[in-house]
C-alpha positions in Angstrom: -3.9 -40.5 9.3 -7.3 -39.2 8.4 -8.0 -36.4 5.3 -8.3 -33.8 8.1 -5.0 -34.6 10.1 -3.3 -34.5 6.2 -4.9 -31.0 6.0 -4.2 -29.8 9.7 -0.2 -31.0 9.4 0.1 -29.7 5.7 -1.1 -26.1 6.8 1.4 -26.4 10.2 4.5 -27.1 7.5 3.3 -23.8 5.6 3.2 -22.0 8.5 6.7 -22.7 9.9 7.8 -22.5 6.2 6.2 -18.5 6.5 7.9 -18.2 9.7 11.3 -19.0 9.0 11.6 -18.6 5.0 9.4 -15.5 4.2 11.8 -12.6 4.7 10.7 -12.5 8.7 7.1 -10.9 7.1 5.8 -10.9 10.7 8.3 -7.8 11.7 7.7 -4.5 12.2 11.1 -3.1 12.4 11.2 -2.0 8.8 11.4 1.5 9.8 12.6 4.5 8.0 16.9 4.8 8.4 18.0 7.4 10.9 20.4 9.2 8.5 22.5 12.5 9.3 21.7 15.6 7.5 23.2 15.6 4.0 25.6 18.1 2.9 23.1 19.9 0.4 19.5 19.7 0.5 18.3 19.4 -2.9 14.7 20.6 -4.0 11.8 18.7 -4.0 8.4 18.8 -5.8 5.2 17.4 -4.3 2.9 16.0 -6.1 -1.0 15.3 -5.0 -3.4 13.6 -7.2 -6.5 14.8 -6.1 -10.4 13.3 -7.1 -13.1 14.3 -5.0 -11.3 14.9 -2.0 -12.4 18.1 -0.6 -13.1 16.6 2.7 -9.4 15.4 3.1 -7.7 18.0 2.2 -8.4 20.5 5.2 -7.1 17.5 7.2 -3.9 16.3 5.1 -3.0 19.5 2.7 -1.9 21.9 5.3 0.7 19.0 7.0 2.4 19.5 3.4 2.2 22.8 3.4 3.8 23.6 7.0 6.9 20.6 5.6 10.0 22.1 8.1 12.3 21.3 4.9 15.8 23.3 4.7 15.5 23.2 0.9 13.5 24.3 -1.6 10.1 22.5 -2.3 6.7 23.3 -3.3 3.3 21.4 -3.6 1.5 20.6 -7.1 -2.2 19.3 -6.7 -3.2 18.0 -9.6 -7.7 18.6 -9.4 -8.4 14.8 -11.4 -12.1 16.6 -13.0 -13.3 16.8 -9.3 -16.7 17.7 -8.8 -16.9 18.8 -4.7 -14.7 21.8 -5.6 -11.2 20.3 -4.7 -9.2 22.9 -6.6 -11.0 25.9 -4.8 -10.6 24.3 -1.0 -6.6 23.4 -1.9 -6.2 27.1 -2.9 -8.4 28.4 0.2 -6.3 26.3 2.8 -2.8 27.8 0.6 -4.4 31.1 1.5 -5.1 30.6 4.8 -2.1 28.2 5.8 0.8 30.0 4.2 4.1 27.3 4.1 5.1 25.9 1.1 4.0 27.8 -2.4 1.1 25.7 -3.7 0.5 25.4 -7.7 -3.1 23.8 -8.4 -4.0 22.3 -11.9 -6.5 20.2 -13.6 -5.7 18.3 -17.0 -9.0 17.0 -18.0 -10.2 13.5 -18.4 -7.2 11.0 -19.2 -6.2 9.6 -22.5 -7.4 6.5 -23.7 -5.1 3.8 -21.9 -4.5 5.6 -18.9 -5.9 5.2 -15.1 -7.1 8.7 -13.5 -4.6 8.7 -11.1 -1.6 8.2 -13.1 -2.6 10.3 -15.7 -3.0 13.4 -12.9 0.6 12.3 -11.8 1.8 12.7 -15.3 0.6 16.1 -15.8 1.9 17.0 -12.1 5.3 15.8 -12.5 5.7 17.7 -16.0 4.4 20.6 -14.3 6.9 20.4 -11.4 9.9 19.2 -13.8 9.9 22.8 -15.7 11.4 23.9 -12.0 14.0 20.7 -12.5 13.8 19.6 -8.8 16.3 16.9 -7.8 13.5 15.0 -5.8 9.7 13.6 -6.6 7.2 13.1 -3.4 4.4 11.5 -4.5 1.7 11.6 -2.0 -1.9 10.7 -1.9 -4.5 13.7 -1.1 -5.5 11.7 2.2 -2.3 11.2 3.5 -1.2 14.0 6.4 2.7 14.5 7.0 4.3 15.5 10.4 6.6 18.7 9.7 9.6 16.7 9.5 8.1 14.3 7.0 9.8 15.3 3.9 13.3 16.1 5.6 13.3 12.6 6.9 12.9 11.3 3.5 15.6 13.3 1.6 18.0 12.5 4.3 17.3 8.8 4.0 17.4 8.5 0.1 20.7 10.8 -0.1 22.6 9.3 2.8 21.7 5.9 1.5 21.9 5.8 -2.0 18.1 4.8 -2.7 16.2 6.0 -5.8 12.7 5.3 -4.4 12.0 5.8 -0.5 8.5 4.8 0.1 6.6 4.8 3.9 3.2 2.7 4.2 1.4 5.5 6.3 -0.2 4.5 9.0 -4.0 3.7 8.3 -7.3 4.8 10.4 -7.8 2.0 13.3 -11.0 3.4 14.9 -14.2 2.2 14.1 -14.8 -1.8 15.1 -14.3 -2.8 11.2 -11.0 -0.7 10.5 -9.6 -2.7 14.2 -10.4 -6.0 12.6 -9.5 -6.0 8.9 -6.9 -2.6 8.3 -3.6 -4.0 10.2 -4.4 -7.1 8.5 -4.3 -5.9 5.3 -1.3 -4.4 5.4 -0.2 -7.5 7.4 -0.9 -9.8 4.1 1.2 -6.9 2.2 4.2 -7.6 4.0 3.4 -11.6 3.5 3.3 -10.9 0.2 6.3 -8.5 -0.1 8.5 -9.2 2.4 10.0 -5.4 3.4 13.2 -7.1 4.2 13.1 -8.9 0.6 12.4 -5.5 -1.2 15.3 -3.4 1.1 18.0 -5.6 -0.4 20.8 -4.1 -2.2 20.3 -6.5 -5.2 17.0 -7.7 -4.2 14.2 -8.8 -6.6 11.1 -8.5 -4.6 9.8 -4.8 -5.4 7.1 -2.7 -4.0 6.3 0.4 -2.8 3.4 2.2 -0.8 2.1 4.6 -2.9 0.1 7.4 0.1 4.2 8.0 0.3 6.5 7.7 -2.5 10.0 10.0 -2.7 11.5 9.3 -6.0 14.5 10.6 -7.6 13.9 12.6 -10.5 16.8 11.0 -12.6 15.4 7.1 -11.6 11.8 8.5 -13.1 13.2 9.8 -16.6 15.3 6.5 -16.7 12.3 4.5 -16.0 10.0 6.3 -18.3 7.8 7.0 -15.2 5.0 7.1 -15.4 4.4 6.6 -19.0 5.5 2.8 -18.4 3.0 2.2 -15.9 0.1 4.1 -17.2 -2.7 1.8 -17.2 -1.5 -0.1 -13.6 -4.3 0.0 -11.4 -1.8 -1.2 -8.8 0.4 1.9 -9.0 2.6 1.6 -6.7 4.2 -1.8 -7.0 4.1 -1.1 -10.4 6.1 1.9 -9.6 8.6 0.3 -7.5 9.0 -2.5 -10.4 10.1 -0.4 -13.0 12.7 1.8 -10.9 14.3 -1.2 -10.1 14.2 -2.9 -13.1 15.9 0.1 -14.7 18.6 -0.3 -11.9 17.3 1.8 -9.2 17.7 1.1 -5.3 14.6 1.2 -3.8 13.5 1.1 0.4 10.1 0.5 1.7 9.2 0.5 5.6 6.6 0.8 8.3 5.8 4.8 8.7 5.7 6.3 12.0 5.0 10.5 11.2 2.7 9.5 7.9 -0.5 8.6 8.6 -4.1 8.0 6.6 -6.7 10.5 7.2 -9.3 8.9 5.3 -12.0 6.8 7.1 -13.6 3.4 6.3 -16.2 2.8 9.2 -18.1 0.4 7.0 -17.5 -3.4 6.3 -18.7 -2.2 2.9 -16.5 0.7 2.7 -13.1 -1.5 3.3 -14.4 -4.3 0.6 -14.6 -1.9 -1.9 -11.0 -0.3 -1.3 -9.9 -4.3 -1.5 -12.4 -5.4 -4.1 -11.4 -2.7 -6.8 -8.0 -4.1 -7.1 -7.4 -8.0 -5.8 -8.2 -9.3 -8.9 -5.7 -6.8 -10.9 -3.2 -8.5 -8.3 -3.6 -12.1 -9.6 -3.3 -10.7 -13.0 -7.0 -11.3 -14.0 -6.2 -15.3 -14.3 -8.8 -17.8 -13.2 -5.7 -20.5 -12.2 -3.9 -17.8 -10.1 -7.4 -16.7 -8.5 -7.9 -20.6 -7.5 -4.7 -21.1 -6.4 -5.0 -18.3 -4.2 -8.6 -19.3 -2.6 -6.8 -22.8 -1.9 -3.5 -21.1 -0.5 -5.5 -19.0 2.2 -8.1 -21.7 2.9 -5.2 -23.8 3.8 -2.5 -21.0 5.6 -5.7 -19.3 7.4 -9.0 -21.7 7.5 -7.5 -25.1 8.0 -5.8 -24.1 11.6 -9.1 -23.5 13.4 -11.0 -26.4 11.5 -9.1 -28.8 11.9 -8.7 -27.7 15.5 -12.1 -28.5 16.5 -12.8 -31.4 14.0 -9.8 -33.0 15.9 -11.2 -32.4 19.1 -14.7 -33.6 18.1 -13.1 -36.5 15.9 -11.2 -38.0 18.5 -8.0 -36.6 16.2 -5.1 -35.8 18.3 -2.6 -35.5 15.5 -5.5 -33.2 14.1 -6.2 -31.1 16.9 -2.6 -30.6 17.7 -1.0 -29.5 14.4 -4.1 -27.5 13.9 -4.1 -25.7 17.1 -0.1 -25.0 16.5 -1.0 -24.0 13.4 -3.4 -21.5 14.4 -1.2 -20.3 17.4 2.2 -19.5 15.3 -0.3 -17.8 13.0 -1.8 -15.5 15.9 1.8 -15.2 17.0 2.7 -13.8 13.6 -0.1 -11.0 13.5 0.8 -9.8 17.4 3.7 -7.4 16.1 1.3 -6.0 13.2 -0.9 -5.0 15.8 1.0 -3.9 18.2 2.1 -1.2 15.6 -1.4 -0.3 15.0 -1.7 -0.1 19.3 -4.6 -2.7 18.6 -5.5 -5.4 21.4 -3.7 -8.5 20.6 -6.7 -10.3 22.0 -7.7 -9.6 18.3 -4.8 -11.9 16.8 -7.1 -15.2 17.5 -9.5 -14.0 15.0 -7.2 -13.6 11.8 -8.7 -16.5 10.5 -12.1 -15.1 10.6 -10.4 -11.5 8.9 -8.7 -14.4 6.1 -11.8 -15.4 5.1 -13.4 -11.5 4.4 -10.7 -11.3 2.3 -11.0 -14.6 0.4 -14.4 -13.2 0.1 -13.1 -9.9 -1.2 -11.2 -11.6 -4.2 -13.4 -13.5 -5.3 -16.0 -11.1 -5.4 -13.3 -8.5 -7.3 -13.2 -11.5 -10.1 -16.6 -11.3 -10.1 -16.8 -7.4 -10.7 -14.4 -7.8 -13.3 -16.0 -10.0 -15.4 -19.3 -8.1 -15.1 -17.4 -5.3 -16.7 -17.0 -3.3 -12.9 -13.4 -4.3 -12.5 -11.4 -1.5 -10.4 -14.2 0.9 -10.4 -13.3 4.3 -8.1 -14.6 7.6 -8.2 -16.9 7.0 -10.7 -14.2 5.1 -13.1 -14.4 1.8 -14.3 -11.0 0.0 -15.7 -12.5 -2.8 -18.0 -9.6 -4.9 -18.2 -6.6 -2.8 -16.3 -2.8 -3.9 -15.6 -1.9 -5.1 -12.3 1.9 -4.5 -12.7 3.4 -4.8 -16.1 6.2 -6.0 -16.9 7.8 -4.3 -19.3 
């Protein structure tokens, strides 16, 4: 056989490999437990790290706020040295909303060795531990809540045991960019950490989504959280890591009442939110990043290549691995975007997405060495931690 029938048959193997082998990736059923009411609600704090996001917050603060929960709970946004005014909009909206009591704080810059983020979560969860709740919800500042949000959470992590329930809200599908490249990012997330992998009792694959994490107090002293993961640019697997390394259950899932308010109608806008952290994924290593750019040159590329070099080559064994190669792989992306209520005429063009991405890694190596690595906000992380291990 030629060099391209090689290629087309070798990326065909990976893809039934993926199919069968990868913790069914491609399903969307990962959805949060229907569980009875517990016996006792206990309390819960909320926690919002908050940077600049004044234009958010009138969209996803009062869906906290107006939380139906039968215990008791209250909100602490944590102002990251905002400069649109953050704090003052969070307390006009508690004004004007009523619900939940709201606490708003700002620490100041963080420490040496710590990410923005992480070290606003610090300071909000020593703020809401003086109360001692029972229950953490982390939750990002764009992220909006149905009323039923946080009951549905408890009821899951009490009836079932779990230290960490986390949801991967439902991201913004509406401008011609977000339609092509948002369900497939969170369609390489689930490649990458299979849900059904991570929902194991005694599992090792750990992750989390970190718009919606509802962590038991008790599992974040025992994990040191989040001194542990302070400089992890990559938060919320890094999260998810630790919890279970210090023995904690932990449940990640599709959401269906969380969802992302925060827009991306740019191309430039979504390689920016991918850029400032892919590299930080491969753990800043040149090896990993090539291994990587092979891996989805192969998986995504090769299908459609090969395809049509078969077909112009006179290659049937080409053509034909590479056009069931690319046809398990659309099949594969059909449930993602049926979640996201997305045409599935879009599925044929995942290789096309693949390759933005590709693009998007190797241009997040390239900030990194230029010193721009996992810049946000205004923040640039020199030479961050992807997800330590210790």
């Amino acid at each position: 056989m030629s060099a391209v029938a090689w290629i087309a048959v070798g990326s065909l193997v990976s893809w039934v490999w993926l199919l069968l082998g990868q913790g069914f990736f491609w399903r969307t059923d990962q959805r949060l437990p229907s569980r009875a009411a517990p016996e006792r609600w206990p309390s819960v704090a909320v926690v919002v790290p908050a940077r600049d996001e004044a234009p958010m917050l009138p969209v996803s603060l009062p869906s906290l706020l107006a939380q139906d929960y039968p215990g008791s709970a209250e909100v602490f946004l944590v102002d990251d040295c905002s400069k649109d005014g953050t704090g003052d909009v969070a307390r006009a909206l508690s004004v004007r909303y009523g619900g939940l009591p709201l606490t708003v704080v700002s620490p100041g810059e963080p420490e040496p060795g710590w990410t923005g983020k992480l070290w606003a979560v610090r300071h909000g969860i020593a703020l809401a531990r003086a109360g001692e709740p029972e229950y953490l919800l982390l939750t990002d500042a764009d992220i909006a809540h149905e009323p039923d949000s946080l009951r549905e959470l408890v009821a899951a992590a009490e009836t079932g045991g779990f230290d960490l329930v986390s949801q991967m809200a439902r991201l913004r599908v509406a401008s011609v960019w977000e339609r092509l490249v948002v369900p497939a990012f969170v369609y390489f997330f689930s490649q990458l950490y299979p849900f059904r992998w991570i929902n194991r009792e005694r599992g090792r694959t750990a992750a989390a989504a970190g718009g919606c994490v509802l962590l038991r107090t008790e599992a974040a002293v025992r994990a040191g959280v989040p001194d542990s993961i302070r400089q992890a640019v990559i938060d919320d697997v890094s999260l998810a890591r630790v919890v279970r390394r210090s023995g904690g259950r932990i449940w990640l899932g599709l959401a269906d009442r969380v969802d992302s308010v925060r827009p991306y109608p740019c191309l430039a806008d979504l390689w920016r939110m991918v850029a400032r952290s892919a590299y930080a994924q491969l753990r800043h290593s040149p090896p990993v990043l090539l291994a990587t750019v092979l891996g989805l040159a192969l998986v995504y590329l090769a299908p459609p290549v090969t395809l049509v070099a078969g077909l112009l080559g006179g290659s049937a064994v080409a053509a034909w691995a590479g056009g069931v190669a690319w046809a398990v792989m659309a099949g594969t992306y059909m449930p993602m975007l049926g979640y996201y209520r997305q045409s599935l005429w879009l599925a044929p063009l995942l290789p096309f997405t693949a390759l933005l991405y590709l693009l998007m890694t190797v241009d997040s190596a390239v900030r990194h060495y230029r010193g721009r690595g996992a810049a946000w906000k205004g923040r640039t992380y020199a030479r961050p931690e992807a997800a330590p291990d210790q």
